[in-house]
LOMINU-68615 format. One line per 5 residues: number of its first residue (from 1); their letters; for each residue x, y, z of N, C-alpha, C, CB. Coordinates in nm, 2 decimals, m for minus. Glycine has a CB too. Example, Ala and Ser with C-alpha at 12.3 -4.5 7.8 and 13.67 -1.06 7.14 Angstrom:
2
1> AS> 1.32:m0.57:0.78:1.23:m0.45:0.78:1.32:m0.33:0.78:1.13:m0.45:0.90  1.28:m0.22:0.71:1.37:m0.11:0.71:1.29:0.00:0.79:1.41:m0.06:0.57
//
This chain:
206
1> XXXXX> 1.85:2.31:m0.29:1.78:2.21:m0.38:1.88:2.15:m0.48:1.66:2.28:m0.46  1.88:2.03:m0.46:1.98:1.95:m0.60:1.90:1.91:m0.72:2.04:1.79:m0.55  1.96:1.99:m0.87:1.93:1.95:m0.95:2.00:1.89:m1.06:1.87:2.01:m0.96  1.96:1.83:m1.16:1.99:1.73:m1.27:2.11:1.86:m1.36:1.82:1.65:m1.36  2.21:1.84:m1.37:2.26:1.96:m1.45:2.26:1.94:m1.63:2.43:1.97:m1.40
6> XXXXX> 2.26:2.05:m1.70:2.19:2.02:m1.81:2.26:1.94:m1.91:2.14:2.13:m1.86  2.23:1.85:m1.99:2.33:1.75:m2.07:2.43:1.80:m2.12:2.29:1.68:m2.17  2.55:1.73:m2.07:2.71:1.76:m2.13:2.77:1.82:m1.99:2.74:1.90:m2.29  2.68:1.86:m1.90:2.77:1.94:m1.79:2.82:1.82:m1.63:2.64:2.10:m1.74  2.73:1.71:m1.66:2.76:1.62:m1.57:2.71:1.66:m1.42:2.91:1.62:m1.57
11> XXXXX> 2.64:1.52:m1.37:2.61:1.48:m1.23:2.47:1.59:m1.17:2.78:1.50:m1.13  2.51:1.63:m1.10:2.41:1.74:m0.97:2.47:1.84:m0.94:2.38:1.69:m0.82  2.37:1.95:m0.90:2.47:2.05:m0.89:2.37:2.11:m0.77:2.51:2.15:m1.05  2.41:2.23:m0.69:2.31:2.30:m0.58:2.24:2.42:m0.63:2.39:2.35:m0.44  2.14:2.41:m0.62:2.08:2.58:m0.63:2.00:2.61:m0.57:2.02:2.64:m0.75
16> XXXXX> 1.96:2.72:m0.52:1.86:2.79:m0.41:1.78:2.72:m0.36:1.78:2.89:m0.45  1.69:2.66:m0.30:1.61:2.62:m0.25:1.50:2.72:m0.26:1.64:2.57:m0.13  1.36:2.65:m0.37:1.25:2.70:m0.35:1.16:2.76:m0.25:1.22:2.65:m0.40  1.18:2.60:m0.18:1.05:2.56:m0.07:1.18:2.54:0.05:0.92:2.37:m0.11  1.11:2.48:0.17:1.17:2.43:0.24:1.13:2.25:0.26:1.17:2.53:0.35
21> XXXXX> 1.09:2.16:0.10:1.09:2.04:0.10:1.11:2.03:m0.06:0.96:1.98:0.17  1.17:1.92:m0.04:1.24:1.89:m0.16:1.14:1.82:m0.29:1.37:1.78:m0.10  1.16:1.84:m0.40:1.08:1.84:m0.47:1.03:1.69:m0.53:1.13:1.92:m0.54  0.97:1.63:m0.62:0.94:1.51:m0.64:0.98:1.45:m0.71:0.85:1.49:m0.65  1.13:1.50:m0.79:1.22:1.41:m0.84:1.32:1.44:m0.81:1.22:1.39:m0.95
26> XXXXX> 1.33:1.53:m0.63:1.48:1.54:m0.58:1.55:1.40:m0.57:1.49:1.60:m0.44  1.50:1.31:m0.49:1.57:1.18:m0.44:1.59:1.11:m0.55:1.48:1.09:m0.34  1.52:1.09:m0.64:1.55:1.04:m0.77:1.64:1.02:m0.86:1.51:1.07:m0.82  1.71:1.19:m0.88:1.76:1.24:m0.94:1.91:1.21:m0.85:1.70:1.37:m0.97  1.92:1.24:m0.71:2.05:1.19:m0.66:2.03:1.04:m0.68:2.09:1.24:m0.49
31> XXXXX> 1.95:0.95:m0.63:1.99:0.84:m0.67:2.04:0.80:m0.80:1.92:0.78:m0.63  2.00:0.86:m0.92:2.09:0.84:m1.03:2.22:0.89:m1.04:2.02:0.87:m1.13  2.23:0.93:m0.89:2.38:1.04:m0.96:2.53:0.96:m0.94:2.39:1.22:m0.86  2.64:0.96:m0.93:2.76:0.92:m0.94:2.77:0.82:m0.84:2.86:1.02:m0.94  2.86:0.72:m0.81:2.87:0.62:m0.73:2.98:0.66:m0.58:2.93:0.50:m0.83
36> XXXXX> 3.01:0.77:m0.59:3.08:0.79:m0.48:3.00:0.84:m0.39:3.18:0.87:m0.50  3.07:0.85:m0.24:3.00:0.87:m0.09:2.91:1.01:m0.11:3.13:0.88:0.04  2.95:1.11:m0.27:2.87:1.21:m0.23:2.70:1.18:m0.25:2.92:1.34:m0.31  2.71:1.05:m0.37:2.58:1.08:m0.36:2.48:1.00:m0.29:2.55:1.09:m0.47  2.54:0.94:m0.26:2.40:0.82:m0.08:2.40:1.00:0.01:2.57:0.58:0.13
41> XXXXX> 2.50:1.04:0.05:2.51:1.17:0.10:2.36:1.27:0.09:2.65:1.23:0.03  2.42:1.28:m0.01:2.29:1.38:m0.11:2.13:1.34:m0.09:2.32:1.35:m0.31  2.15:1.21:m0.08:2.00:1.13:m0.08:1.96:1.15:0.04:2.00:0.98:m0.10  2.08:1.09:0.16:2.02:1.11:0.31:2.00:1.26:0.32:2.13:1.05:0.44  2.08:1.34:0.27:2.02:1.48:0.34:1.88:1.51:0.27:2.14:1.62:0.32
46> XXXXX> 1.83:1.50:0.14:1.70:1.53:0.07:1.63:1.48:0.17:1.65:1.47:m0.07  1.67:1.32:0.25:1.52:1.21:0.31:1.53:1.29:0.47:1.57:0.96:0.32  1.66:1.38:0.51:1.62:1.51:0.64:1.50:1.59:0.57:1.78:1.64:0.68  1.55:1.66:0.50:1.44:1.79:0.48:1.30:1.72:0.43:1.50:1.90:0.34  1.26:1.59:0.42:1.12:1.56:0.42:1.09:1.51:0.28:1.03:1.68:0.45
51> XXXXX> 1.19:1.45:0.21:1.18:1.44:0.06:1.08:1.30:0.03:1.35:1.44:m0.02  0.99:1.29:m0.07:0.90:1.17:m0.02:0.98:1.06:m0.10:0.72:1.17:m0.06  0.98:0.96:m0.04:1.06:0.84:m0.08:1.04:0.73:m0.18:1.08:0.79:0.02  0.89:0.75:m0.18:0.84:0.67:m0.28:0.80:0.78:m0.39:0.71:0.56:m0.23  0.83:0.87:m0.42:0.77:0.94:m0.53:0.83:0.84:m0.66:0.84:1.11:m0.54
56> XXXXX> 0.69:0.85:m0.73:0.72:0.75:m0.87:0.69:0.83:m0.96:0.64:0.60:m0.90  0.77:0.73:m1.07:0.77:0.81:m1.22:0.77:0.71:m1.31:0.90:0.90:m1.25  0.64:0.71:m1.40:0.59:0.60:m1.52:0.72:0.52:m1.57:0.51:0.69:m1.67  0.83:0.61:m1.60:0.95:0.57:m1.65:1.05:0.49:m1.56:1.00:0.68:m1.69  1.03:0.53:m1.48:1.17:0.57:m1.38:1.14:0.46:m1.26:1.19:0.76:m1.31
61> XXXXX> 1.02:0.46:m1.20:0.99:0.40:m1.12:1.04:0.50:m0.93:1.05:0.24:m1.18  1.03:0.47:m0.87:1.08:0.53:m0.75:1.26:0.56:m0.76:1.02:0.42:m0.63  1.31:0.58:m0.65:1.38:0.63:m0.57:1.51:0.51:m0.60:1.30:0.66:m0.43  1.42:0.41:m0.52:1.54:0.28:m0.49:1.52:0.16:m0.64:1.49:0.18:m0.30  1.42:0.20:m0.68:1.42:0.12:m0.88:1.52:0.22:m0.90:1.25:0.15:m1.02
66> XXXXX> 1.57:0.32:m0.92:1.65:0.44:m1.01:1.78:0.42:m0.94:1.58:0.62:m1.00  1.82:0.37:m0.83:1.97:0.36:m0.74:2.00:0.22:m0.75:1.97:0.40:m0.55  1.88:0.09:m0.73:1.92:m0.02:m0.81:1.97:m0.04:m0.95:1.82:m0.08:m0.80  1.93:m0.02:m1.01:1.89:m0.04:m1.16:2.08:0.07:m1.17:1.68:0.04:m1.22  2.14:0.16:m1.12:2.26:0.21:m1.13:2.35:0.12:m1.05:2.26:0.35:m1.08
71> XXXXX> 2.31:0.05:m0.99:2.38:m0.02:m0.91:2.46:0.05:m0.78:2.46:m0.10:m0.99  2.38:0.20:m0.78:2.39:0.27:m0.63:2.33:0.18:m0.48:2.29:0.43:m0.63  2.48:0.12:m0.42:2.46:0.05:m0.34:2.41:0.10:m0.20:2.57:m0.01:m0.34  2.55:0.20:m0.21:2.52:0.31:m0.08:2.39:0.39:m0.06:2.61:0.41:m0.07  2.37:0.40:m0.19:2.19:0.51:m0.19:2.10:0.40:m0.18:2.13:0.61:m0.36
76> XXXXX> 2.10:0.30:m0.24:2.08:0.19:m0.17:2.00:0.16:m0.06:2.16:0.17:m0.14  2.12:0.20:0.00:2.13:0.12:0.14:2.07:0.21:0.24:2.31:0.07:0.19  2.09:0.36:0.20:2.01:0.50:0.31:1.88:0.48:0.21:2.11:0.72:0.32  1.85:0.45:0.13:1.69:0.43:0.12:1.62:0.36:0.18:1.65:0.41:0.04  1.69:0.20:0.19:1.61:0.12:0.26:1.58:0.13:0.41:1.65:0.01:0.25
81> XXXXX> 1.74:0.20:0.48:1.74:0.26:0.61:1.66:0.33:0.62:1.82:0.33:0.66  1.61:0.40:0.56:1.50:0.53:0.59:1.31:0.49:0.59:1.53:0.65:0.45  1.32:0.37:0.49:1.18:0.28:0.51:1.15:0.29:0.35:1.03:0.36:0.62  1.20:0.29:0.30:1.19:0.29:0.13:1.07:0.15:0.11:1.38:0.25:0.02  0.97:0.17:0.05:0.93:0.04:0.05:0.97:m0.02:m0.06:0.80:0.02:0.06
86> XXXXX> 1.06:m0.17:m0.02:1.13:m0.24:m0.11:1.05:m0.33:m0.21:1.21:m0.32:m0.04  0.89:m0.33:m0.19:0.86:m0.40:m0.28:0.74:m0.34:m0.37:0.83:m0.51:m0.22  0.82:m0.19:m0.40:0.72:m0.10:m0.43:0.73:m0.12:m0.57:0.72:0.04:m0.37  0.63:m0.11:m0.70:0.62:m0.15:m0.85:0.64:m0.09:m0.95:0.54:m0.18:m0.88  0.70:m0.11:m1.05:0.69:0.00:m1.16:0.63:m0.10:m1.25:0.84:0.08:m1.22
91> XXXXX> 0.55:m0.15:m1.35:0.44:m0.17:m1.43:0.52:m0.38:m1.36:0.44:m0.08:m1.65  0.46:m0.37:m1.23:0.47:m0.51:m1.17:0.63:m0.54:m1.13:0.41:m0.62:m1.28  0.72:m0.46:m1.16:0.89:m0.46:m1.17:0.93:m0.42:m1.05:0.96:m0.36:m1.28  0.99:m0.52:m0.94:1.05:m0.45:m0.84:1.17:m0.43:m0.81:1.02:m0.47:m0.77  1.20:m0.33:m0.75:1.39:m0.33:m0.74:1.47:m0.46:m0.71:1.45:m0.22:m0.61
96> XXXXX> 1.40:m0.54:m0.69:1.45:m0.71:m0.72:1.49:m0.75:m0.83:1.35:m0.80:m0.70  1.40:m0.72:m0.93:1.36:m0.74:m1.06:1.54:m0.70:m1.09:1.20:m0.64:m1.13  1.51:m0.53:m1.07:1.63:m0.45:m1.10:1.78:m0.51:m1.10:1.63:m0.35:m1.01  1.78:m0.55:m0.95:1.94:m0.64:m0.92:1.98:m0.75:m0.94:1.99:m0.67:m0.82  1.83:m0.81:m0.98:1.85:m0.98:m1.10:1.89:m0.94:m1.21:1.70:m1.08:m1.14
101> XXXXX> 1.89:m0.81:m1.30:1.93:m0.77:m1.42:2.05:m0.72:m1.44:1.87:m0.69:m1.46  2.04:m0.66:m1.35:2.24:m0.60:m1.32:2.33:m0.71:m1.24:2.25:m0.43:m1.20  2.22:m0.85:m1.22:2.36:m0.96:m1.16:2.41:m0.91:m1.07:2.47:m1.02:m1.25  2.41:m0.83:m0.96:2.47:m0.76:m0.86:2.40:m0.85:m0.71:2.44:m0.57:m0.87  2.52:m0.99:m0.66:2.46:m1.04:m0.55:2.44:m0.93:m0.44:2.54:m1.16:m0.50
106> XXXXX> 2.50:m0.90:m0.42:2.52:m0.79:m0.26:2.39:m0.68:m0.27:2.72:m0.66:m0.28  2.33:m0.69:m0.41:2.22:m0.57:m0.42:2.12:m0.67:m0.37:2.19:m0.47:m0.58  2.15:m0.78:m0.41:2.01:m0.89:m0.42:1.98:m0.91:m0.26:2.06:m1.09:m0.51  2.12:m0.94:m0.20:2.15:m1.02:m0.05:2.03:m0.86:0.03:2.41:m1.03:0.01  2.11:m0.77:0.00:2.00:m0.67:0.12:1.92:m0.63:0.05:2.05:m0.54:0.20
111> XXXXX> 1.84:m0.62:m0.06:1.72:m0.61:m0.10:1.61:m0.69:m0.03:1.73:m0.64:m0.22  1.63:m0.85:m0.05:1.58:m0.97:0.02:1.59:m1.00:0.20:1.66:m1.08:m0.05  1.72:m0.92:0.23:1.72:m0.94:0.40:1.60:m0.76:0.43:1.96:m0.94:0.49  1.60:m0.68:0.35:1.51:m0.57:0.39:1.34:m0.62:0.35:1.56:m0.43:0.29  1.32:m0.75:0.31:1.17:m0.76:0.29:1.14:m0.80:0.15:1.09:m0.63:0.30
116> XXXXX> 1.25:m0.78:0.05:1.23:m0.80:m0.10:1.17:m0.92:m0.12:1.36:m0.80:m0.19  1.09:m0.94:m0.19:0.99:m1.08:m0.20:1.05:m1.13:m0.33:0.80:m1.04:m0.23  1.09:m1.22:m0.34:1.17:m1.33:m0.39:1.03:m1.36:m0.54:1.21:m1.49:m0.24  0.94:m1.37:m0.48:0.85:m1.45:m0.58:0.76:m1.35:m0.66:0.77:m1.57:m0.51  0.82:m1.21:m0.62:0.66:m1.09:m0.73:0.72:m1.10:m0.88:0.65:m0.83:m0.67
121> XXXXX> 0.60:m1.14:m0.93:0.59:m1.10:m1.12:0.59:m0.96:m1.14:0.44:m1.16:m1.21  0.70:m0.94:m1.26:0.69:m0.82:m1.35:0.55:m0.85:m1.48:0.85:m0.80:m1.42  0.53:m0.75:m1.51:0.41:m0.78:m1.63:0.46:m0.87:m1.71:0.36:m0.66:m1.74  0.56:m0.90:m1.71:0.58:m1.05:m1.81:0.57:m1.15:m1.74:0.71:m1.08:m1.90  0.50:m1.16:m1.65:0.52:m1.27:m1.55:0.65:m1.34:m1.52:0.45:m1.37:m1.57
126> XXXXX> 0.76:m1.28:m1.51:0.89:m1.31:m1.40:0.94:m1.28:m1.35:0.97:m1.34:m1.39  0.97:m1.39:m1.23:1.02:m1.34:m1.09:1.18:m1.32:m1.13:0.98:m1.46:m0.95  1.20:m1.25:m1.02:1.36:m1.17:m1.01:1.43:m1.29:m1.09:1.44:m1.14:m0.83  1.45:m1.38:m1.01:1.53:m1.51:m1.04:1.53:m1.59:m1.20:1.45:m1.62:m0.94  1.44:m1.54:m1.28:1.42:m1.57:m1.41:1.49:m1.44:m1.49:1.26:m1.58:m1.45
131> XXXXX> 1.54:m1.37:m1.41:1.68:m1.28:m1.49:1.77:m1.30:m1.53:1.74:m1.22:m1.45  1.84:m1.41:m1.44:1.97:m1.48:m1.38:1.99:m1.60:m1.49:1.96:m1.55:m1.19  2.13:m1.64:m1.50:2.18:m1.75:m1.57:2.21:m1.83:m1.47:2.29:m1.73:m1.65  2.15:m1.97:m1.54:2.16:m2.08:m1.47:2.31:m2.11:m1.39:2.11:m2.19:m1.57  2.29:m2.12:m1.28:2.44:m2.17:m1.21:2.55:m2.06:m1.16:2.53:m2.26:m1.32
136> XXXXX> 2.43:m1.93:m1.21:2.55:m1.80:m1.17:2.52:m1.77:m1.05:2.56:m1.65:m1.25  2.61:m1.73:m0.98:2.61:m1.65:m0.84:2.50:m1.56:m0.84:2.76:m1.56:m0.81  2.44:m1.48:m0.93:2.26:m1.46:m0.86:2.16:m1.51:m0.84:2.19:m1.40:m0.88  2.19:m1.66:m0.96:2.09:m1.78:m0.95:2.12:m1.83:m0.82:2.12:m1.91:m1.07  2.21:m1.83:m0.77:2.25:m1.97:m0.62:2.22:m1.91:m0.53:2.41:m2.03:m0.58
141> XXXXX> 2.19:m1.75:m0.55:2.18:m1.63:m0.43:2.00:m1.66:m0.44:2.26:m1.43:m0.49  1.93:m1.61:m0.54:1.78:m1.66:m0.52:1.77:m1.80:m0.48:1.71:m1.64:m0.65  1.86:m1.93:m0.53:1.83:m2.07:m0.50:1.81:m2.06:m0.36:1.94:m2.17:m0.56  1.94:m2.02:m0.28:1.88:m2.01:m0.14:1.79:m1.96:m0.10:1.93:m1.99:m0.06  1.81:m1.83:m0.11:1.68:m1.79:m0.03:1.51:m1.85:m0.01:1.67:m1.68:m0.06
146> XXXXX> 1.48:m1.93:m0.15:1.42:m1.98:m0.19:1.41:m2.08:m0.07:1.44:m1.99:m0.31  1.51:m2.14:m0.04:1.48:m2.28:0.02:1.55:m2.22:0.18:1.58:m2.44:m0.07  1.57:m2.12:0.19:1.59:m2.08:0.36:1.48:m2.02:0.39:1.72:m1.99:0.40  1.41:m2.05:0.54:1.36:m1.97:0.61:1.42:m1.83:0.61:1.36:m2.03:0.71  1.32:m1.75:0.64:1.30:m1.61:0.69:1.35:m1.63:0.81:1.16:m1.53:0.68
151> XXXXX> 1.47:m1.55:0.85:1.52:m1.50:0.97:1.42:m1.45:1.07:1.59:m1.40:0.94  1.43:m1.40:1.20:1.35:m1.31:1.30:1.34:m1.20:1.23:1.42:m1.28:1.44  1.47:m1.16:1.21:1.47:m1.04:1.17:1.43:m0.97:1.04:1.56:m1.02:1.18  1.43:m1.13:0.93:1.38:m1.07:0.82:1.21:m1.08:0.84:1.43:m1.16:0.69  1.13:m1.13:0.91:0.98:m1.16:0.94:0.95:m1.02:0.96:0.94:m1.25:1.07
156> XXXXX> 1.06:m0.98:1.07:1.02:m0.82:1.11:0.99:m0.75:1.02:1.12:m0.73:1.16  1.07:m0.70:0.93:1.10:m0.61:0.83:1.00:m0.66:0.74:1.25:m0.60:0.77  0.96:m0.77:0.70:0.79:m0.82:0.63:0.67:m0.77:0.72:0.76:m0.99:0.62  0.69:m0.78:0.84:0.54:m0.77:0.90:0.55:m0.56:0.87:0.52:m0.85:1.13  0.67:m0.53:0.89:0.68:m0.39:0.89:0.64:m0.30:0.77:0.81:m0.38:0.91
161> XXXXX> 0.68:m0.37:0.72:0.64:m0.33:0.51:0.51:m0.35:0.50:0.72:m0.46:0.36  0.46:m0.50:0.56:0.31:m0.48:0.52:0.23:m0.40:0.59:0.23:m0.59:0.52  0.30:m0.38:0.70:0.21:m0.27:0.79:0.22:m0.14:0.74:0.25:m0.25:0.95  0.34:m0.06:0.64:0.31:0.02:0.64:0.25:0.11:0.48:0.41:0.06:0.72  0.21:m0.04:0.41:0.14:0.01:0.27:m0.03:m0.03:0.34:0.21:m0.10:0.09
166> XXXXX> m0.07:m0.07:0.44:m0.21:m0.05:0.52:m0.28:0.08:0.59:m0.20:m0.14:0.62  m0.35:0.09:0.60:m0.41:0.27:0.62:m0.40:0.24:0.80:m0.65:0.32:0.55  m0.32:0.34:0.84:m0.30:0.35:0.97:m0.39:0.42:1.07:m0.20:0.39:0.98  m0.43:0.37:1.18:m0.52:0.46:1.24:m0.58:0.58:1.23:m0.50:0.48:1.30  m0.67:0.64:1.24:m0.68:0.81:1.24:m0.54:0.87:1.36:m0.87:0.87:1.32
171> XXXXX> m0.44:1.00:1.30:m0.39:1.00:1.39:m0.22:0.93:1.38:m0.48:0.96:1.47  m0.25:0.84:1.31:m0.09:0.73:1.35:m0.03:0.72:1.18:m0.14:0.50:1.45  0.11:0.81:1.19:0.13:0.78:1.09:0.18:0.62:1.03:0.21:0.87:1.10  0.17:0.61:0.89:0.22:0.44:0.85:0.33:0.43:0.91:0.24:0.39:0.70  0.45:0.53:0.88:0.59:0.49:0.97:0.61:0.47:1.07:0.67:0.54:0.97
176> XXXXX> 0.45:0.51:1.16:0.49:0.49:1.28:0.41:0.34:1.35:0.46:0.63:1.35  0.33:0.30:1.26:0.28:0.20:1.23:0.37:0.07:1.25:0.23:0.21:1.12  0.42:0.12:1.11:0.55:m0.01:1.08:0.63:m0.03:1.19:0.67:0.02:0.95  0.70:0.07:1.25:0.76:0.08:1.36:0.73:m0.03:1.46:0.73:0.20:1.40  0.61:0.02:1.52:0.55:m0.02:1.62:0.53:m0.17:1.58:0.42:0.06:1.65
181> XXXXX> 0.52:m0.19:1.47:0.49:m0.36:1.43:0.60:m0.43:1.45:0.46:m0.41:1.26  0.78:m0.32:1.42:0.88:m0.43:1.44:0.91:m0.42:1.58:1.02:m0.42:1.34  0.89:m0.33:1.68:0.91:m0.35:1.79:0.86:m0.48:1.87:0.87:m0.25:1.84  0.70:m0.51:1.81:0.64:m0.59:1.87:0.69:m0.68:1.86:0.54:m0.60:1.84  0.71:m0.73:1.70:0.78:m0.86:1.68:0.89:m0.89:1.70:0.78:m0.90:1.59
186> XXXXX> 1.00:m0.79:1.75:1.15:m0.82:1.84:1.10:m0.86:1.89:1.25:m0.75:1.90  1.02:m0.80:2.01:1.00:m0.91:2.13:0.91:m1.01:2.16:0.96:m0.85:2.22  0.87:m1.05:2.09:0.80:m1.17:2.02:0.90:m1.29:1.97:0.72:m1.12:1.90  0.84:m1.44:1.95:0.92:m1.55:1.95:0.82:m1.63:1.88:0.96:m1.61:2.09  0.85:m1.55:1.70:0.81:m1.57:1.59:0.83:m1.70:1.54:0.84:m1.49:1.52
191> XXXXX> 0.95:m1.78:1.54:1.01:m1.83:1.47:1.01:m1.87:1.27:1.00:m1.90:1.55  1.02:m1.92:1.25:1.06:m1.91:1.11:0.95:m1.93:1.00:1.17:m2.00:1.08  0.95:m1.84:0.93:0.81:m1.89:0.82:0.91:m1.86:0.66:0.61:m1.73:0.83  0.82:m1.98:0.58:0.96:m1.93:0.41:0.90:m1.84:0.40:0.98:m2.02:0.24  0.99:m1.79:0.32:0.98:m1.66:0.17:0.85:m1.71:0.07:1.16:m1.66:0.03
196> XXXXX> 0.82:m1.59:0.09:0.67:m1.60:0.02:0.54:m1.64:0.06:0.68:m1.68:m0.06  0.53:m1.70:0.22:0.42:m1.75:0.25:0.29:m1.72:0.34:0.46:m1.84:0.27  0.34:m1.58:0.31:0.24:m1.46:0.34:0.26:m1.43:0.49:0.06:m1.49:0.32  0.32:m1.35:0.54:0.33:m1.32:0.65:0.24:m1.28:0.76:0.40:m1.26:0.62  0.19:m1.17:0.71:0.08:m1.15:0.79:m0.03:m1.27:0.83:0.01:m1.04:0.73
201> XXXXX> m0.10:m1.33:0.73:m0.20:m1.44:0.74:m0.16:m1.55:0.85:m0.22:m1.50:0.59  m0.03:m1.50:0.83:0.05:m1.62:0.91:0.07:m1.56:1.03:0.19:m1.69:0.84  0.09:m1.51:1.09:0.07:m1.42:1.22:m0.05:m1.42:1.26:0.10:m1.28:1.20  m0.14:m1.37:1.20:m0.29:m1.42:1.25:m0.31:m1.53:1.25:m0.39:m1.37:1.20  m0.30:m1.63:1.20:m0.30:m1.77:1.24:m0.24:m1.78:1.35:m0.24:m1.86:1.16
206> X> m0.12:m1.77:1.40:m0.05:m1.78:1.47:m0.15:m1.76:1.67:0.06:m1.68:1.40
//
C-alpha cells in the first residue's frame, strides 16, 4: 500500500498492504507525487490491483484533476490509458480547466484528443480557454481545436466516455460498454462532427 509520508519527510513511501485493493486516496496520492518515471509507475501498478480511478475528493477532485493540476504528464497519460473519465467534475472544473491554468499545451493537446470537452463551464461559468492569455500558445491550442473537426479517432473516445458514465446492461460492465462502443466505431465510417456538438445525438441521427 502507498502512502502520503508525514510532512517534512517527503513524497510516498510502501507499507504493508491492508487489503488486497488499494484504498480511496491511493491513486491520488501517487498522482500528486514527484515527476519522475517512479510515479506514473506507482499509479499504473495501484490501477493493476483494482484501485478506483475516479475516486473524488470535495477538495482535490479525482485522480487525473490532482496529476493535471501537478502537471504529472506521465500519470497523466496511464490514467487516461486506463479509462480515467476525462471529463469528470470537481464543483463543474475539469482537468481541462486544470491545464488551461497551468498553460501546459501538451497537457491540453491529450486531454482534448482523449475526449476533453473544450466548451464545459466551471461554477464561474468558464470554459478552459478563458484561462489562457490572449495570443499564447494555449489560447491558439484551444483556438484550434475549436475550429477543427473531431478526428475518427477522437469521436471514438467521445462516443466511449459517454457510453461509459450511462448504466450498462444488467451484467455488462461500463468499461466494457465503452469498449464495445469504440470497437464499433473503428469499424464504422463516422466521419467528422466539431467539438462540442453532442456526439451521441449525432450518431443517432446519423
Amino acid at each position: 500500500e502507498w502512502r502520503l509520508r508525514e510532512p517534512g519527510h517527503g513524497g510516498l513511501h510502501h507499507a504493508p498492504a491492508r487489503s488486497q485493493s488499494a484504498g480511496p486516496d491511493a491513486v491520488r496520492a501517487a498522482a500528486a507525487g514527484g515527476r519522475g518515471p517512479g510515479s506514473s509507475e506507482c499509479v499504473r501498478l495501484l490501477i493493476d490491483v483494482g484501485a478506483n480511478l475516479e475516486a473524488h475528493d470535495c477538495h482535490f477532485g479525482t485522480p487525473l484533476h490532482v496529476a493535471c493540476a501537478r502537471e504529472h504528464l506521465d500519470c497523466v497519460k496511464v490514467l487516461l490509458n486506463a479509462g480515467a473519465n476525462v471529463n469528470a467534475a470537481k464543483l463543474h472544473e475539469t482537468a481541462l480547466h486544470h491545464a488551461a491554468k497551468v498553460k501546459n499545451v501538451d497537457l491540453i493537446e491529450m486531454l482534448i484528443e482523449f475526449g476533453g470537452n473544450i466548451y464545459a463551464r466551471d461554477n464561474r461559468g468558464k470554459k478552459p480557454a478563458d484561462y489562457t492569455w490572449n495570443s499564447s500558445a494555449p489560447a491558439k491550442c484551444f483556438e484550434y481545436y475549436e475550429k477543427t473537426p473531431l478526428t475518427l479517432s477522437q469521436l471514438c473516445r467521445a462516443v466511449a466516455e459517454a457510453a461509459a458514465t450511462q448504466a450498462a446492461p444488467p451484467g455488462v460492465p461500463s468499461i466494457g460498454l465503452a469498449r464495445f462502443c469504440l470497437s464499433t466505431c473503428s469499424s464504422g465510417c463516422l466521419g467528422h462532427i466539431h467539438h462540442g456538438s453532442g456526439v451521441v445525438p449525432a450518431l443517432r441521427a446519423g
